[in-house]
C-alpha positions as CSV (number, residue, x, y, z in Angstrom):
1,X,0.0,0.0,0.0
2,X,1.2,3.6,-0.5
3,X,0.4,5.2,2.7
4,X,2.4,8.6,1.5
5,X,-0.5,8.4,-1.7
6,X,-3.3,8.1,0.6
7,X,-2.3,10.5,3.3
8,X,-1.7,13.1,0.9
9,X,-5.1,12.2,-1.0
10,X,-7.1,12.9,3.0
11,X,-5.4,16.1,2.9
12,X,-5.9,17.5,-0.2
13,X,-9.6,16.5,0.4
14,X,-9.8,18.1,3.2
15,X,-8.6,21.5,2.1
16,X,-10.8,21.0,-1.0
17,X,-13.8,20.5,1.6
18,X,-13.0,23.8,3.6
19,X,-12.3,25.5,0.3
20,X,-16.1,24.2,-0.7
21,X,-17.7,24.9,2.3
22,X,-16.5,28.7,2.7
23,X,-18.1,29.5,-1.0
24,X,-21.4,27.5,-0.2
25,X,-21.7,29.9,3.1
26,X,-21.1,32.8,0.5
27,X,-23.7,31.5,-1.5
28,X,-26.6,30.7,1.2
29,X,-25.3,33.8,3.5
30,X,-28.3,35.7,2.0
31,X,-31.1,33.2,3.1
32,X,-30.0,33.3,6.9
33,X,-29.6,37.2,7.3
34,X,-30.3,38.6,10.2
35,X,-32.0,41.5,8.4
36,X,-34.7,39.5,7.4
37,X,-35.5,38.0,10.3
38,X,-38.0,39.5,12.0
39,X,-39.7,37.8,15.4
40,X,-43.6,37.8,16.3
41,X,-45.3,37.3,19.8
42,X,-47.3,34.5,19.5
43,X,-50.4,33.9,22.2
44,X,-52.4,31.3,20.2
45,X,-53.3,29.6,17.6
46,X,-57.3,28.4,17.2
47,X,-58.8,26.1,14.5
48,X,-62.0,28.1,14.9
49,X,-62.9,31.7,15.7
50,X,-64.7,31.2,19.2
51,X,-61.2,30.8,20.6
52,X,-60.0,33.6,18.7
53,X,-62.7,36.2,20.0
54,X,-62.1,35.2,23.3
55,X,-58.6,36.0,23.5
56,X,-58.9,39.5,21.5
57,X,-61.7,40.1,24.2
58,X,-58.7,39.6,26.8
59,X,-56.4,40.9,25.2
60,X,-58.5,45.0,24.2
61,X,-59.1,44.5,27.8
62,X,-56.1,44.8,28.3
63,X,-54.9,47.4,25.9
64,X,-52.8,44.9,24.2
65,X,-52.4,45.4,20.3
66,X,-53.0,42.5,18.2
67,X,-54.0,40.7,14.9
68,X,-55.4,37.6,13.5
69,X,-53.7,35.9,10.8
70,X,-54.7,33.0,8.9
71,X,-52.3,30.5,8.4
72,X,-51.8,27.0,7.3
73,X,-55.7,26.3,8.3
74,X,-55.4,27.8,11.9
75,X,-55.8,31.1,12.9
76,X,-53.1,32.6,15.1
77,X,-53.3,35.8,17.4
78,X,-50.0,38.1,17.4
79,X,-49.3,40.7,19.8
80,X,-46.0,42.0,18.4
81,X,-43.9,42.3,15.4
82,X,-39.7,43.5,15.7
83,X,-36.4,42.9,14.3
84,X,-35.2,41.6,17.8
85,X,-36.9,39.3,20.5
86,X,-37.5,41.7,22.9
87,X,-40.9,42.5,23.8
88,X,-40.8,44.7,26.9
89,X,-43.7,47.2,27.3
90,X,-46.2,44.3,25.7
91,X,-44.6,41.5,28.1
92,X,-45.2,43.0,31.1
93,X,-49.2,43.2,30.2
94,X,-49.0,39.8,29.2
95,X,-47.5,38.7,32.8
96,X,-49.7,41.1,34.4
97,X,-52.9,39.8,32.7
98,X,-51.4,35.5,32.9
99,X,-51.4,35.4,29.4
100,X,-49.1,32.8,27.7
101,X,-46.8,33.7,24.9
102,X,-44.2,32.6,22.6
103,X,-42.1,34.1,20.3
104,X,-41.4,33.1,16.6
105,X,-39.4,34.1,14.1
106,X,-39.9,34.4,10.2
107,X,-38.4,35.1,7.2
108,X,-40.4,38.0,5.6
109,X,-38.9,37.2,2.4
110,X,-40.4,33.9,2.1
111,X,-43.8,35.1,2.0
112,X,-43.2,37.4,-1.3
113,X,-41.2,34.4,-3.1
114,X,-44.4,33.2,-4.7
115,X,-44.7,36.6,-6.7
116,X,-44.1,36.8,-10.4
117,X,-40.9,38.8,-11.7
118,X,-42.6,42.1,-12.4
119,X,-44.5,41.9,-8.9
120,X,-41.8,40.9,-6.8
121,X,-40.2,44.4,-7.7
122,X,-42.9,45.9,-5.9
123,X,-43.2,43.3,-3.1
124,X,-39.1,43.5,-2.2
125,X,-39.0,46.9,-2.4
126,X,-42.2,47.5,0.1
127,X,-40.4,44.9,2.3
128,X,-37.3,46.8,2.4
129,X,-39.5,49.8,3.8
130,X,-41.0,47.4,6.3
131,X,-38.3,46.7,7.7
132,X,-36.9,49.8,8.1
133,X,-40.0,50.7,10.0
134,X,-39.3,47.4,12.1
135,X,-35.7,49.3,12.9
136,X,-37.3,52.5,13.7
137,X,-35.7,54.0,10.5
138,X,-37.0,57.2,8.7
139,X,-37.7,56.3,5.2
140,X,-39.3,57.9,1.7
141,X,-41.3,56.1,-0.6
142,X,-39.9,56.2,-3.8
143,X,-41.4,57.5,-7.0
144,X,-40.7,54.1,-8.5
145,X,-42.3,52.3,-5.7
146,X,-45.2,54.7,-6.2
147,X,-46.0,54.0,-9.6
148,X,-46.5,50.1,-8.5
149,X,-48.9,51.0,-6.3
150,X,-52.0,49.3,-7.7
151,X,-50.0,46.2,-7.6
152,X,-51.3,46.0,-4.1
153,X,-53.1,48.9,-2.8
154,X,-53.4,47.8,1.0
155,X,-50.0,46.8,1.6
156,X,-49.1,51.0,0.0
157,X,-51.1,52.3,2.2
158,X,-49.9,50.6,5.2
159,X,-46.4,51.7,4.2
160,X,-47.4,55.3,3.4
161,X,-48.9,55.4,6.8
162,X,-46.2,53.6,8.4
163,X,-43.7,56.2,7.0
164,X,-45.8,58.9,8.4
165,X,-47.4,58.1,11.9
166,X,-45.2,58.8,14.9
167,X,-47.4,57.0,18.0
168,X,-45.8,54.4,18.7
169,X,-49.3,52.2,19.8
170,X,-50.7,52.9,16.3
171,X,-47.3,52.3,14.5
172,X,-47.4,48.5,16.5
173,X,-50.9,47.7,15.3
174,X,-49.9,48.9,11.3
175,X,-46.9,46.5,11.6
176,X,-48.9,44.0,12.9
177,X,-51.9,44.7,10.3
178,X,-48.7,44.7,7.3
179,X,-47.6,40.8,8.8
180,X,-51.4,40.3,8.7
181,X,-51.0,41.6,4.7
182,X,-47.8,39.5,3.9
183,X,-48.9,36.3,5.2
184,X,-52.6,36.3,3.7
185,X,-52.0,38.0,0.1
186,X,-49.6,35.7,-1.1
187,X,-48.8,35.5,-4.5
């Protein structure tokens, strides 16, 4: 046996691996980015609405934002939307009022992937000013994205009022109403 052919054959292997490995990272670094990830507080998820209306009632009585999305045949109640998993003002009425949470994350990205070409012009730049309302970034619509407009009317008009509105209790309920869009107009 050559043991010198073999030995150098593991190594040269081996470097090719790590050579492989650092240009698939490169490749998939844009599915895993940190900018897209956004994180939602969860506080249930009903296969009918009775359940549904009885945790909104709880939670308006509590002056805790929220919306119902439909989902993958359940409807799920959200309290939150952020960049970040830290839910502090809306946590503590949650604790306070002994209702149970969880917080997910998503990939906003993934719910526009289903658009055609021309739309997903629209939809990826709209998402791009979503998330820089999620950051608490000024932004401007642009003239460009303006003119798309009627590709989804509702999801404009929750940007143009999310680039406006300062309150931050209305701008929660917006970004929770824009998830709310996403998830239930896909393409």
């Amino acid at each position: 046996m050559d043991f010198v052919g073999i030995i150098v054959g593991i190594i040269i292997g081996v470097v090719f691996g790590f050579f492989i490995q650092d240009k698939v990272n490169i490749v998939n670094s844009k599915e895993v980015s940190s900018e897209e990830k956004t994180y939602l507080l969860h506080v249930g998820e009903y296969e009918g609405l009775d359940g549904v209306m009885n945790m909104q009632s709880t939670l308006q009585e509590n002056g805790i934002p929220n919306t119902v999305v439909y989902e993958n045949d359940t409807f799920n109640v959200y309290c939150g939307i952020a960049l970040n998993d830290e839910f502090e003002s809306i946590l503590v009425l949650l604790d306070y009022s002994e209702i149970p949470y969880v917080v997910k994350s998503r990939f906003l990205y993934n719910y526009i992937s289903d658009y055609s070409e021309n739309e997903l012009v629209f939809w990826e730049e709209g998402l791009s000013y979503y998330m820089k309302s999620l950051n608490n970034e000024d932004f401007t619509l642009s003239e460009s994205f303006k003119e798309l407009k009627n590709l989804n009317i509702e999801f404009y008009r929750d940007l143009s009022y999310l680039q406006d509105v300062q309150e931050e209790e209305l701008l929660d309920r917006i970004r929770l109403d824009t998830f709310k869009l996403l998830v239930e107009n896909r393409g």
